[in-house]
Structure formats: structure tokens, C-alpha cells
N, C-alpha and C positions, 0 to 999 in steps of 0.2 A: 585371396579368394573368399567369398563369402559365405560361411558357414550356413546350409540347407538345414531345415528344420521341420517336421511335420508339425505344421500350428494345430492339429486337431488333439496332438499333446498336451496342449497348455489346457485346456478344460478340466483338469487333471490336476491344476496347481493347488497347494496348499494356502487357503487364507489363513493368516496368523496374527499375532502384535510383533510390535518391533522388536529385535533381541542388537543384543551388544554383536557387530559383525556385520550388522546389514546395509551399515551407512556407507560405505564407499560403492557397494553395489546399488543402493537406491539412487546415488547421485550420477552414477553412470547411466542406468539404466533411464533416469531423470531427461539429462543431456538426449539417448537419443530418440525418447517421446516425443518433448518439446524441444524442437532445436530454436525455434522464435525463444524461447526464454528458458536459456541456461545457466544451470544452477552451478554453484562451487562449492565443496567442503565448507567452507569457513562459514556462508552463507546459510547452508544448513542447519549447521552448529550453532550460529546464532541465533537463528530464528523461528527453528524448529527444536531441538535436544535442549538448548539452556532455556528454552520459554519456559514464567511459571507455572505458566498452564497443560505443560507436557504429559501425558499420560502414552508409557508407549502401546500399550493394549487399543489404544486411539487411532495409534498410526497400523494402518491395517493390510501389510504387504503378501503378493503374490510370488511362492517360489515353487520351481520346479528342479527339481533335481541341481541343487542347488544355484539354480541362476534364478535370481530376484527380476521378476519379469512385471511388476505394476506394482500399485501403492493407490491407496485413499487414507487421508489427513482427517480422522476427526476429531475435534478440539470441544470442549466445556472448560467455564471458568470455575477454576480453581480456589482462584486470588482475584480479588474485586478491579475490574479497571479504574473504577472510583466509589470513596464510601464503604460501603457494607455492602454492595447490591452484586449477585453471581448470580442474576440473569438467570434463575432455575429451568427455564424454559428454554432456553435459546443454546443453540448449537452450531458450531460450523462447519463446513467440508473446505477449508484453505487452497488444496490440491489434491486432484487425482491423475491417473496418468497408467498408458499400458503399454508395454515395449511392440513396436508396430509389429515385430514378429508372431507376437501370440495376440493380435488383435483378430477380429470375426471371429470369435471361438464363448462371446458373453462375459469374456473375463471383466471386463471392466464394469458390468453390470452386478456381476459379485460382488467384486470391490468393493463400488457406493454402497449397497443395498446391507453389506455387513455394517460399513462404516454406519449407516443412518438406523439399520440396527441396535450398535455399539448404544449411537448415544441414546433412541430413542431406550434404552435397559438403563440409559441413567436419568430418563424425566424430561428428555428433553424432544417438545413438540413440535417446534421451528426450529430450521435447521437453514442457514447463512451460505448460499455460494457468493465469494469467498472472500467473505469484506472485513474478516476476520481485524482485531486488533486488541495487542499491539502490533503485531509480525505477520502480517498478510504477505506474501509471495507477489500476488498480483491481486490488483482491486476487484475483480470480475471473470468473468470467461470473456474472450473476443472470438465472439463467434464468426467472425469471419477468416481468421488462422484457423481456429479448432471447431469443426461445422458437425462433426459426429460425435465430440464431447457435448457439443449445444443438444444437437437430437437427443442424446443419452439424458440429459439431465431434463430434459422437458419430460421424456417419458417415463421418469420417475416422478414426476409430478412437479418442478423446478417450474417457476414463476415469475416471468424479469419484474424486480422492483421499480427497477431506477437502473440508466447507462450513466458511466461513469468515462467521461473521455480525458486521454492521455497526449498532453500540446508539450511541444517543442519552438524553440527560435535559434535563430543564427547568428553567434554576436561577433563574428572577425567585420571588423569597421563600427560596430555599434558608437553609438557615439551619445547622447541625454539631448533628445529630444528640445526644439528650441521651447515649444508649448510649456512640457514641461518644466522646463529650466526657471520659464515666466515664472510658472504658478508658485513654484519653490518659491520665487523671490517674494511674491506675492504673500504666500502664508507664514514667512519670516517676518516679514512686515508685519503680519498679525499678531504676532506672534507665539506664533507654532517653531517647537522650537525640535530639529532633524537629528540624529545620529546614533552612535554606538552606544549602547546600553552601559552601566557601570557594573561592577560588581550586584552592588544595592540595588541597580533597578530590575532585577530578576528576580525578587518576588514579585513584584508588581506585573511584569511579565507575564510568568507561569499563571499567575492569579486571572491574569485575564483572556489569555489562552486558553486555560482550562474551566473559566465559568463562565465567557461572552462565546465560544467556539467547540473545542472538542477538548475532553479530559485526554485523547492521544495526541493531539499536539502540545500540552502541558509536558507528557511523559516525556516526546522526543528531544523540547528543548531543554528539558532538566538531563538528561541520560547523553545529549550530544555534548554539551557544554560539561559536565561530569569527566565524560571519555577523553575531553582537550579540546574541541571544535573550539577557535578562538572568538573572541566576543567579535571581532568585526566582521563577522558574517551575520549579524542584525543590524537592522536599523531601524530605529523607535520612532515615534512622534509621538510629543507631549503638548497637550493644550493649551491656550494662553493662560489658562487658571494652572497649569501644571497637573494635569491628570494626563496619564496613559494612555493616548486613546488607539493606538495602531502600531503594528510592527510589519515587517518583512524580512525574509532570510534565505540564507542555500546553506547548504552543507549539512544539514540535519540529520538526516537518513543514510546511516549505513556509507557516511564519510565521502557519501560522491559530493564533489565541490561544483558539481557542475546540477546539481538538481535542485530546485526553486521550491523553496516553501521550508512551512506551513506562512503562513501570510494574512492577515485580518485586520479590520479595522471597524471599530464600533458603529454600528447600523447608525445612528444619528448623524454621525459625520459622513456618509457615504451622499455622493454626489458633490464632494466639497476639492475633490481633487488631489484628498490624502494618498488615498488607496492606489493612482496612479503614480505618484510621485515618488512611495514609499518602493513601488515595484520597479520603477526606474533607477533610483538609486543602487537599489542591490544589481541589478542589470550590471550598472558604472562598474561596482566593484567588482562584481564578480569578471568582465572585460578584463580589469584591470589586473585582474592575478593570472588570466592567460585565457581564460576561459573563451571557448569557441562554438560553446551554446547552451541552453539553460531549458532543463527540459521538468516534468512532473508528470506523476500517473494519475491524477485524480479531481477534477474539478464538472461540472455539471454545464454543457456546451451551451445550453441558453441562460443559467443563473448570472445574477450581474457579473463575478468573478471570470466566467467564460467569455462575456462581449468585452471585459475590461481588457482580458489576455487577446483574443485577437486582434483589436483595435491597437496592441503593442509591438503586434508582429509574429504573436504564436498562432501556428497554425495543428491542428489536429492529425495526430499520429496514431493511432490508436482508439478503438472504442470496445470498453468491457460495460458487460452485463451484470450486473445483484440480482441474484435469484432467491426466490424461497421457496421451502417447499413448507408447508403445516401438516400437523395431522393431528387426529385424533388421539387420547393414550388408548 
């Protein structure tokens, strides 16, 4: 039977920072906010408690008489994601969230408003919904799951930057494309030369991940391949002069072998047929170890990266919003 509750109680909750105790009740409490994206122990722990950027006075939860009933996530960089540079200005909210019990009661409006408090007591003007990295939860809000999280954070003043869509494909019968197959043959001939990275070519790699693309797809491939991710879940291409010029991969992220990326190929070479051939390969392998689809949270639905995935068969699952809010000190 389900436990009745007076929600005009919750108004009443204590905002606080995190203490040692509260994580198995945040991730329940987690689970039944968002049941679209639920969370686990381990997941938490890794992504949230061992971040270097943890600060638990950041993490801003709601409890009442001892049951932990919401949470807002605020994050500043601690430790540089590249270089020297902690972003003195910038902030994020990763996740917030409020047990539907003690929701209509403004809880969740406390929440942020302490959390964007928190940071803005440490300097910081712009504030990130939730594109947070290295360890974002989720790329966005989808405001069409979470439609009174959207309301909430507009009328704090939240801003959509930029939508972020989340494609999926189906690979039971996948098979490598005859086109593609051609082109392969083709750029052999030229020789462009296909496969699995060595030891050695991971500097080269990280190098080019992290200065042609994102310094967080440098991290993930240095920190997956670290953790055991075996090297044949990349596949490189090198130019007929032998320069680096593109990779693709899965398994990168938090060990699912079934999720696609990070993926790039040098703007110069684009239109030349790498960038598809490289994403069909991993497709082959990844088929080939059992895989029965190949999914990713993050790519820009008109950027060439977007027409290249659904001209392959991915179609769009998902759509998150980047929000900001600015302010004045």
C-alpha cells in the first residue's frame, strides 16, 4: 500500500550539502524522480563522489525527517580539464531532481536557486545546464520527458544554447555496406592505410583528439584504454604520407560496448569518405562481438556528423537541450 503523505510538509525540508549517509538515499530517491534515466550506485560513485571536481557543499540535498526527498548538482572546476585554464566564471547544474511526493510545494525551486547561489558565492556568472565534463549524467534536459523541469529552469532565467540529439541503430543482420566496402577498396588503393591502433599510435591519437576535437574525448580514450577497453575497439586511418588523420570507436564510456564514439576525422579530409568508412567498420566489429545496436547521446542533428549517422541507419531517440543562464556578480 502506498504510503500517504501530506506534500505541504515538504516546504519544510532542510537544504544542506551532501554528508557521508545520503548516497543510497539520493540514488533511490533519483530512480523514482527520473525513472526515463536511472541511476546506480556504482554510477554515482563514479561520476559524481570520485569526480575531481567534487565539492559535497555543491551537491545541494533536500531532507525531511529523515527521508532525502530532492538534490541539485553544483559543480566548478577544481582541476583544469586542459592546461591551466578553471574556467573562473563558469558553473554547472549536471542534475536536479524532486521526489514526485514533495513536488507543487517550490521544493525544486529552492534546490536550483541555493545550488546557483552556491556557485554564484564562488564567482561564478554562467552557469551550464548540464553539459557538464568530464562526467555529465546527461547531455541536456529533454524537455519533452521532463516538461516542468524545462518550465522550472526557463523561469530562472535558463537559456537553450544549442539541442543536443541522442541516435540509435539496429545492427542484428548489419552487414558493411557494398558502397562502402567500394570506397574502402578504393582508399587502400590510395593508399590510406585502415585498422587497429598499436600501442605507439596513442599518442598520436590522444594528440589528435584532444587538439583537432574535444580535450574530453582525449580523457575518455586515455582513461578507457588505462581501465582495459581493448585496443580493437578503435579503428584509425592514416594518410598516404602516414599522418593520423581519423579514428572511430565504441566502448569508451562507462564500459557499454554497445555505445558509438567519440569519432573524428580531420576537416580537410571530410567529404573524402573516411569518416563513413571509419563508422562502418566499427559498426562490422562491433556486429561481430554480438552487438545488437549501437547507440550515442550526443551529436548536432543538422551538423555534418548528424546527416552522416542517419544516411547509416541511425535514427533519433532522444532530444536534450544546453541551457544557460548569465548573470550579473
Amino acid at each position: 500500500m502506498t504510503e500517504q503523505i501530506d506534500r505541504t510538509t515538504y516546504c519544510r525540508a532542510e537544504v544542506r550539502g551532501f554528508r557521508a549517509g545520503d548516497g543510497p538515499r539520493l540514488v533511490d530517491t533519483w530512480c523514482r524522480s527520473a525513472p526515463a534515466d536511472p541511476l546506480t550506485p556504482d554510477r554515482f560513485r563514479s561520476s559524481v563522489l570520485l569526480d575531481a571536481n567534487f565539492d559535497p557543499e555543491g551537491l545541494r540535498v533536500a531532507v525531511h525527517e529523515d527521508r532525502l526527498v530532492g538534490a541539485a548538482y553544483a559543480v566548478r572546476r577544481l582541476t583544469p580539464m586542459t592546461g591551466t585554464d578553471l574556467e573562473p566564471e563558469q558553473g554547472w547544474i549536471p542534475f536536479f531532481f524532486v521526489d514526485p511526493a514533495a513536488r507543487g510545494q517550490g521544493l525544486g525551486r529552492r534546490l536550483l536557486t541555493d545550488a546557483l547561489d552556491w556557485l554564484h558565492g564562488h564567482g561564478r556568472t554562467r552557469v551550464d545546464f548540464s553539459s557538464y565534463t568530464p562526467n555529465y549524467i546527461l547531455p541536456g534536459l529533454d524537455a519533452e520527458t521532463y516538461p516542468e523541469a524545462a518550465g522550472l529552469l526557463e523561469s530562472l532565467g535558463f537559456r537553450t544554447l544549442y539541442e543536443a540529439a541522442a541516435m540509435d541503430r539496429g545492427l542484428v543482420g548489419y552487414r558493411l555496406p557494398e558502397d562502402v566496402a567500394l570506397r574502402l577498396d578504393e582508399l587502400r588503393t590510395l593508399g590510406h592505410r585502415f585498422g587497429t591502433p598499436s600501442d605507439d599510435d596513442l599518442v598520436e591519437l590522444v594528440a589528435l583528439a584532444g587538439n583537432h576535437f574535444d580535450p574530453d574525448w582525449a580523457r575518455a580514450i586515455r582513461e578507457c584504454l588505462a581501465a582495459g577497453t581493448p585496443l580493437d575497439r578503435i579503428v584509425c586511418v592514416r594518410d598516404p604520407a602516414g599522418r593520423l588523420v581519423g579514428w572511430a570507436m565504441h566502448g569508451a564510456y562507462e564500459s557499454a560496448d554497445e555505445r558509438f564514439g567519440p569519432f573524428g576525422v580531420l576537416e580537410e579530409t571530410r567529404g573524402t569518405g573516411l569518416g563513413k568508412v571509419l563508422l562502418h567498420l566499427v559498426l562490422e566489429r562491433m556486429r561481430a562481438r554480438g552487438a545488437h545496436s549501437a547507440w550515442f547521446l550526443w551529436t548536432g542533428e543538422q551538423s555534418p556528423a548528424g546527416h552522416l549517422y542517419r544516411k547509416s541507419g541511425f535514427a533519433t531517440t532522444r532530444v536534450f537541450r544546453v541551457m544557460r543562464r548569465e548573470a550579473a556578480r
